[in-house]
DSSP file (Angstrom, degrees, kcal/mol; ACC not computed):
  #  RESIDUE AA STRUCTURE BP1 BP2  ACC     N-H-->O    O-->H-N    N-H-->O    O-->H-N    TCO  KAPPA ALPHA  PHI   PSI    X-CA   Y-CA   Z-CA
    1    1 A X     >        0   0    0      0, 0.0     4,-2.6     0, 0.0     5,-0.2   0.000 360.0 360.0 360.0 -42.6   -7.8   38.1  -64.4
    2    2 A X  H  >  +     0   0    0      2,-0.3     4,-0.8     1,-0.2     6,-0.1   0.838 360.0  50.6 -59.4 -47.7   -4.4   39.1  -62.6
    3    3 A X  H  4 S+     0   0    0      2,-0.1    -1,-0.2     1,-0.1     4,-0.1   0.776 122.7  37.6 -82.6 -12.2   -6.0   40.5  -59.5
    4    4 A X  H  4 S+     0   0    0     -3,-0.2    -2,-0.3     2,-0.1     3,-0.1   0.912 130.4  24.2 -80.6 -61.8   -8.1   37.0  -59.4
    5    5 A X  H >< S+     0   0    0     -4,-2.6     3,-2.8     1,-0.2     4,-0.3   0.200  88.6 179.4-112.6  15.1   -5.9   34.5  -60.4
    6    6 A X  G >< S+     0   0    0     -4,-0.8     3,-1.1    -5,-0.2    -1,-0.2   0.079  73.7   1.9  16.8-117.4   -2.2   36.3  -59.5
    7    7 A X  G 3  S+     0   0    0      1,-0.3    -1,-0.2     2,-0.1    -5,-0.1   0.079 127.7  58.4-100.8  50.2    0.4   34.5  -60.2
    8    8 A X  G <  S+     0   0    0     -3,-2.8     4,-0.4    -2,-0.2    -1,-0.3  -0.046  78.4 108.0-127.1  13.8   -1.2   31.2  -61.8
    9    9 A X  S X  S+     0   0    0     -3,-1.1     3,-2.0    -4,-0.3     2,-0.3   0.883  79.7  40.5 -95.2 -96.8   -2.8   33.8  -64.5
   10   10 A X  T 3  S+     0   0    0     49,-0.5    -1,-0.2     1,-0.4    -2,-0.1   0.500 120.1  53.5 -76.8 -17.3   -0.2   32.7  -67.8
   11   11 A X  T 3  S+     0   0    0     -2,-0.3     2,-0.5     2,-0.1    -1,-0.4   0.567  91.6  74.0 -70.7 -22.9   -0.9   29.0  -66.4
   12   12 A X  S <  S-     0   0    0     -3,-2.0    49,-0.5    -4,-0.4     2,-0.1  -0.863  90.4-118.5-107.9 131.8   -4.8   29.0  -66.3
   13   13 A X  E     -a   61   0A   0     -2,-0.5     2,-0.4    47,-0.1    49,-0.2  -0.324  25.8-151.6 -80.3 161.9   -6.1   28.6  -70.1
   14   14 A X  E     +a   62   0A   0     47,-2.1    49,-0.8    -2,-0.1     2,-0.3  -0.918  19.0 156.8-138.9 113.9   -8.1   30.9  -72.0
   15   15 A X        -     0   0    0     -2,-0.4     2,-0.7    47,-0.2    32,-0.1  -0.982  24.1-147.7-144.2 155.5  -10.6   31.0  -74.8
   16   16 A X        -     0   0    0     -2,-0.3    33,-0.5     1,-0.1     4,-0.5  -0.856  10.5-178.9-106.4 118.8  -13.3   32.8  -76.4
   17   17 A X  S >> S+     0   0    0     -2,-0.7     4,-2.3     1,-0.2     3,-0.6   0.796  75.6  79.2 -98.3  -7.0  -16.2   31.1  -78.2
   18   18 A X  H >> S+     0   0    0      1,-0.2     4,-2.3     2,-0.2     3,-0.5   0.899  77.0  72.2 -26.7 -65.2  -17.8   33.7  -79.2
   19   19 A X  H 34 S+     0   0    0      1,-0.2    -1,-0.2     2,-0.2    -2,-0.1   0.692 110.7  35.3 -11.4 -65.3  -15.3   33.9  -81.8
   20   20 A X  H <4 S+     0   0    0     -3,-0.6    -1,-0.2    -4,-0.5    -2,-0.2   0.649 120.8  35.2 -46.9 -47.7  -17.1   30.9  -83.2
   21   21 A X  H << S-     0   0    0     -4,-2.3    -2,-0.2    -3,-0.5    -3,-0.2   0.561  97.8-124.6-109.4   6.0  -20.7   31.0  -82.6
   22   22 A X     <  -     0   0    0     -4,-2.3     2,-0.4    -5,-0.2    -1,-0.2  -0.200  46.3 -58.6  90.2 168.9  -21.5   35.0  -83.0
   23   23 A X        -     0   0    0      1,-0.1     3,-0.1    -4,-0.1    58,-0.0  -0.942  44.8-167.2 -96.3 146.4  -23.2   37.2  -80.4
   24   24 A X    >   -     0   0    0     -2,-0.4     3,-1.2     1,-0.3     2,-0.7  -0.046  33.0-132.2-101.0  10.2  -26.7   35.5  -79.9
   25   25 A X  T 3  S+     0   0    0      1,-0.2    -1,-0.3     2,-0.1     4,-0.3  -0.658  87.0   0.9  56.5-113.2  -27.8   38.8  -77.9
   26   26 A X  T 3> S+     0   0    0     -2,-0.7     4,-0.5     1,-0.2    -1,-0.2   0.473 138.5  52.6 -77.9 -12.3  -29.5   37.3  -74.4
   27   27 A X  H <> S+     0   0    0     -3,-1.2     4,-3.0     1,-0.2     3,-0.3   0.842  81.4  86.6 -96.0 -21.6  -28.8   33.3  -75.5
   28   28 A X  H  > S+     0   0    0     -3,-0.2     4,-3.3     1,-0.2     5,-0.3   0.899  93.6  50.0 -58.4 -43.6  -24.9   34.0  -76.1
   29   29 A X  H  > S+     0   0    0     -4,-0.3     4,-2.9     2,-0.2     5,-0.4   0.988 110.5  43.1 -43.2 -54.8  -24.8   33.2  -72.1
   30   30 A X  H  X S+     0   0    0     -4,-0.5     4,-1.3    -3,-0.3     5,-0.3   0.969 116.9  54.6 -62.0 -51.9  -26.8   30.0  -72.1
   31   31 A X  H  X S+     0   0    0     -4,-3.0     4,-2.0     1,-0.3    -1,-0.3   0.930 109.0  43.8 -53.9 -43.6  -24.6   29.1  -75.4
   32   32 A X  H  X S+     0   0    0     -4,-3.3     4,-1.8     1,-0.2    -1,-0.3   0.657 108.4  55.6 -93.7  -8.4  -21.5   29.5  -73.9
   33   33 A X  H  X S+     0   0    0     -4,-2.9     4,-1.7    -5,-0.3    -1,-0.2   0.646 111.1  48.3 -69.8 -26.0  -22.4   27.8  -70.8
   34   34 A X  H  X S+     0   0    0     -4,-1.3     4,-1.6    -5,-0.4     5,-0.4   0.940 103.5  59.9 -75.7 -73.3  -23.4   24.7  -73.0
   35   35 A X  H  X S+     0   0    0     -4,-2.0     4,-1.2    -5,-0.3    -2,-0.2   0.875 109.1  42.1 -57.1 -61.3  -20.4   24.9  -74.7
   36   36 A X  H >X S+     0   0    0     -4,-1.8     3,-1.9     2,-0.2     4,-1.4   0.881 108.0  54.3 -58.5 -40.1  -18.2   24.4  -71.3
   37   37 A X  H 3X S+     0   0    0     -4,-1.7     4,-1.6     1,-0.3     3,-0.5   0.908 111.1  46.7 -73.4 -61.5  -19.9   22.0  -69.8
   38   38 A X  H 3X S+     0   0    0     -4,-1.6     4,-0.5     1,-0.3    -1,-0.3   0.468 119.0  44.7 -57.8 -17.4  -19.5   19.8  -73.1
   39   39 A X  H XX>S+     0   0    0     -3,-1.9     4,-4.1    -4,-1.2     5,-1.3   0.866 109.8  47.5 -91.9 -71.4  -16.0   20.8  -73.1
   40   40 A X  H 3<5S+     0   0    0     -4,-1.4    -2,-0.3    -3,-0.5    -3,-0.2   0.865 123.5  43.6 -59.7 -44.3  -15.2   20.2  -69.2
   41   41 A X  H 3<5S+     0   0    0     -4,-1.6    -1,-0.3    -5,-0.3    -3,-0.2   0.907 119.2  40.9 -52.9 -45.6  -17.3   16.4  -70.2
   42   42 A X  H <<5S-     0   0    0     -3,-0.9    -2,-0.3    -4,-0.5    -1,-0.2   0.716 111.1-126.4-112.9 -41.9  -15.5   15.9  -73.4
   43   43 A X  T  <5 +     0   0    0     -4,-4.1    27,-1.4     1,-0.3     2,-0.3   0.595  64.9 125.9  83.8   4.4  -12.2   16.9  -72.0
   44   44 A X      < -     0   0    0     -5,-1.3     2,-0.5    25,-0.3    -1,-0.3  -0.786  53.1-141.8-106.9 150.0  -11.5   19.4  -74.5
   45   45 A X        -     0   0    0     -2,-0.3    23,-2.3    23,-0.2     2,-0.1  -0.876  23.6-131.8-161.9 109.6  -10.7   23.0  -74.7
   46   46 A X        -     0   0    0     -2,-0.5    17,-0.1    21,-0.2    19,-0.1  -0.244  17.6-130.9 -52.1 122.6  -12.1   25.0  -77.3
   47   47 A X        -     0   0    0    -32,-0.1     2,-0.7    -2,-0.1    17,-0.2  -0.273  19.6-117.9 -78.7 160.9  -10.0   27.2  -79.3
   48   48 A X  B >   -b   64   0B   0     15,-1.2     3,-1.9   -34,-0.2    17,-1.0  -0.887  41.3-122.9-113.1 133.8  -10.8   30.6  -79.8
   49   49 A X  T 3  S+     0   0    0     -2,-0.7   -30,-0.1   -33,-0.5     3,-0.1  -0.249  91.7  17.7 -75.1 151.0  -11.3   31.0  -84.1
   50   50 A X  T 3  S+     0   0    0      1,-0.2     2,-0.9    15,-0.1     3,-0.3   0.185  91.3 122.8  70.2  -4.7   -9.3   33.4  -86.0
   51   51 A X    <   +     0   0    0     -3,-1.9    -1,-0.2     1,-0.2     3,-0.1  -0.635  19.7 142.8 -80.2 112.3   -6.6   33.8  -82.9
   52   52 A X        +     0   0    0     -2,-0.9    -1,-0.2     1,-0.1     2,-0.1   0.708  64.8  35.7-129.2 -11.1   -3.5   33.0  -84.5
   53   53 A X  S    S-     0   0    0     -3,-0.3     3,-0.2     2,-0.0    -1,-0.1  -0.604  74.8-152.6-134.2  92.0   -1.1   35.4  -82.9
   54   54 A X        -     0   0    0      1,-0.2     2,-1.4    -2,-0.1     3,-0.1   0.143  31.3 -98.9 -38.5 156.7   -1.7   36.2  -79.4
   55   55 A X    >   -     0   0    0      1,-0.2     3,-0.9     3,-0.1    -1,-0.2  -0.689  21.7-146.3 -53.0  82.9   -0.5   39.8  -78.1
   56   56 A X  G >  S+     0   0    0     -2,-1.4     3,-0.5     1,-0.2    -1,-0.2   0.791 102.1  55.9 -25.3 -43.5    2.5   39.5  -76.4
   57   57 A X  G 3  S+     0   0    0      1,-0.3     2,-1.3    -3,-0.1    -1,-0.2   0.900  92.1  82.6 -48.2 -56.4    1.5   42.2  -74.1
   58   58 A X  G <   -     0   0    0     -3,-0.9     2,-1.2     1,-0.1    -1,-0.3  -0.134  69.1-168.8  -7.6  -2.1   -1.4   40.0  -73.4
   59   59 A X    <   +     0   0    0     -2,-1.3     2,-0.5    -3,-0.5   -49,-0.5   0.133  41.2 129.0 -29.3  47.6    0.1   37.3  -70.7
   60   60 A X  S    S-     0   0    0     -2,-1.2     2,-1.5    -5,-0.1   -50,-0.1  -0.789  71.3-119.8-119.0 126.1   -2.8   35.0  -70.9
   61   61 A X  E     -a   13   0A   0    -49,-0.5   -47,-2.1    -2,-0.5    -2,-0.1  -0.508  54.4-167.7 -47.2  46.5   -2.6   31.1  -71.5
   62   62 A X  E     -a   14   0A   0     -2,-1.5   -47,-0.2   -49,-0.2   -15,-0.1   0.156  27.2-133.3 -64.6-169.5   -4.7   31.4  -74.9
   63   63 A X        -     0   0    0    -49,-0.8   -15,-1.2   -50,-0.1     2,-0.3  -0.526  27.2-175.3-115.9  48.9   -6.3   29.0  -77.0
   64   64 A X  B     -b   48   0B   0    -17,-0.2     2,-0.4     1,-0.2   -15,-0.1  -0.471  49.5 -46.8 -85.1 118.2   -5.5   29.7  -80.2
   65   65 A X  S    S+     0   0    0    -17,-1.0     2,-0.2    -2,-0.3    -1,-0.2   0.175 114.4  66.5  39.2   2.5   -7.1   27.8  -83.4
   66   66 A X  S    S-     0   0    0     -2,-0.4   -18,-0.1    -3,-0.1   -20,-0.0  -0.853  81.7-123.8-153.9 117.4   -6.7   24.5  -82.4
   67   67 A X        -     0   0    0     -2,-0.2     2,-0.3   -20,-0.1   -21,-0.2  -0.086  26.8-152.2 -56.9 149.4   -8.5   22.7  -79.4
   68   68 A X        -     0   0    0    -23,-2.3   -23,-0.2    -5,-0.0    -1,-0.1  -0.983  17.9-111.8-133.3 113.8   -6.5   20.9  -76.6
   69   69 A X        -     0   0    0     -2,-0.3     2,-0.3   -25,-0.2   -25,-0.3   0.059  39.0-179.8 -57.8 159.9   -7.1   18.4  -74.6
   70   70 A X        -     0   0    0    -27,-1.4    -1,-0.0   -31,-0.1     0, 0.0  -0.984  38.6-154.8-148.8 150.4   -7.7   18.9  -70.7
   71   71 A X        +     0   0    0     -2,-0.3    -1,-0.1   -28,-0.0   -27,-0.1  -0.110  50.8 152.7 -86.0  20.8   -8.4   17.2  -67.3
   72   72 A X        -     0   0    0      1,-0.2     3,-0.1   -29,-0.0    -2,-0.1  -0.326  28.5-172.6 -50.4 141.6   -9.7   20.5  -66.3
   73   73 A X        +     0   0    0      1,-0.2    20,-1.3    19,-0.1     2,-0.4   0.459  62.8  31.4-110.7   5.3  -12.4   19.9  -63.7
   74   74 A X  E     -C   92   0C   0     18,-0.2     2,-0.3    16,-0.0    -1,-0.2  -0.989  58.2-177.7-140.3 169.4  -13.7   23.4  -63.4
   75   75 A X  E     -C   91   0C   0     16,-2.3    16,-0.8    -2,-0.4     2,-0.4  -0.935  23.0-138.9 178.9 153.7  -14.1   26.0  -65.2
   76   76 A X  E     -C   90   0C   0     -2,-0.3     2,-0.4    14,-0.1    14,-0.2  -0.858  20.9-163.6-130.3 116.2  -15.3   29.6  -64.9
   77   77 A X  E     -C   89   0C   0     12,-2.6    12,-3.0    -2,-0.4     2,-0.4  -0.864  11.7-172.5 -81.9 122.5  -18.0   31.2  -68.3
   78   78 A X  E     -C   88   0C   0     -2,-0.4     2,-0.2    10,-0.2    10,-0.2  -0.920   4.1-170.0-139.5 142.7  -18.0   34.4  -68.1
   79   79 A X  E     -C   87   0C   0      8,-2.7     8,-1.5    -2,-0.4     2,-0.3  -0.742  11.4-171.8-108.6 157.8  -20.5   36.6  -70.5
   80   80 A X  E     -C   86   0C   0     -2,-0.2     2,-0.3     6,-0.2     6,-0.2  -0.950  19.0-177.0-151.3 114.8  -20.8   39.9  -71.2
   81   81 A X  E >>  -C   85   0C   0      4,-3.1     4,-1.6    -2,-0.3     3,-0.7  -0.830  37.4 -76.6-127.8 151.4  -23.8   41.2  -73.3
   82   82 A X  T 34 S+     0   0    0     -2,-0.3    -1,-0.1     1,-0.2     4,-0.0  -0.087 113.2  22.3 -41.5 120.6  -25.5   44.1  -74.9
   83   83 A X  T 34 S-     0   0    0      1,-0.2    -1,-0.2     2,-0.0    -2,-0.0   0.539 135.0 -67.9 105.7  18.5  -27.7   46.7  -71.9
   84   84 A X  T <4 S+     0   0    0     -3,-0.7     2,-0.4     1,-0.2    -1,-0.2   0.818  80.8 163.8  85.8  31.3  -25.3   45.2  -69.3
   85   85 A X  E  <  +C   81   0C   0     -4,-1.6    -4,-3.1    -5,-0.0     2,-0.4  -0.768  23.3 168.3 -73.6 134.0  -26.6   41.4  -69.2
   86   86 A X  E     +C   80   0C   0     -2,-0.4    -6,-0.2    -6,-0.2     2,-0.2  -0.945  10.3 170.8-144.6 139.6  -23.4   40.0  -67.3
   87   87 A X  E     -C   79   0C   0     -8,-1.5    -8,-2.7    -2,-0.4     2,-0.4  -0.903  22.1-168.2-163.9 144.4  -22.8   36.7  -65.7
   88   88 A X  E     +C   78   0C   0     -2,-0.2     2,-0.4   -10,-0.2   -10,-0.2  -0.985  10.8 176.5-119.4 127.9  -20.4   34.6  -64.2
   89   89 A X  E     -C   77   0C   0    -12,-3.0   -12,-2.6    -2,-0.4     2,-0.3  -0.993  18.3-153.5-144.6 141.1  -21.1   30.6  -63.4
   90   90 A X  E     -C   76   0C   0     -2,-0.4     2,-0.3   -14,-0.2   -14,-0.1  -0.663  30.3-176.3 -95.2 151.4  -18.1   28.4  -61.9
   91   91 A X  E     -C   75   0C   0    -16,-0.8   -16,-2.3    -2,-0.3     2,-0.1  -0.899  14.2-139.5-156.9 154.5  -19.2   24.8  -63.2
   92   92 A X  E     -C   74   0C   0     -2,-0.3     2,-0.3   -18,-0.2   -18,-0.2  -0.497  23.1-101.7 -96.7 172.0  -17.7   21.4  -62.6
   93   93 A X              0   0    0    -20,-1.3    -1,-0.1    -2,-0.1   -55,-0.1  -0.684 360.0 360.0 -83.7 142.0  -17.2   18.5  -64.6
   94   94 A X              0   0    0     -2,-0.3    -1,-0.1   -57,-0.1   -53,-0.1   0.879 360.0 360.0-116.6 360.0  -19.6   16.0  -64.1
């Protein structure tokens, strides 16, 4: 995140939903892809459950236990899944 996003990386927010919904094995992409768009529509930004004290070490913009509203208009899923299923999708708000 640091060699993409340099020094806008403690500025750009961050959350896992995973946290929430489980790993779904091959669907966990497709889920969490659902879940932004519906966020980036809604205006919302999902908290990631159970975070209630970030790492300090950590320099990340979380999301911790309680959703926040956003004007974000993009925003970047990225999954990482059992036997090396990996994907990244930019998506816009629409």
């Amino acid at each position: 995140m640091h060699r993409i996003l340099g020094p806008h990386t403690g500025s750009v927010p961050v959350s896992s939903t995973k946290s929430s919904t489980g790993h779904m094995l091959e669907a966990t992409g497709a889920v969490e892809a659902v879940i932004t768009l519906l966020a980036l529509r809604d205006g919302v930004l999902p908290p990631t459950a159970g975070l209630t004290e970030p790492d300090p070490a950590c320099d990340l913009e979380h999301i911790p236990s309680v959703a926040r509203p956003s004007e974000a208009r993009y925003a970047l899923s990225l999954n990482a899944a059992f036997g090396g299923v990996n994907a990244a999708l930019v998506l816009e708000r629409p």
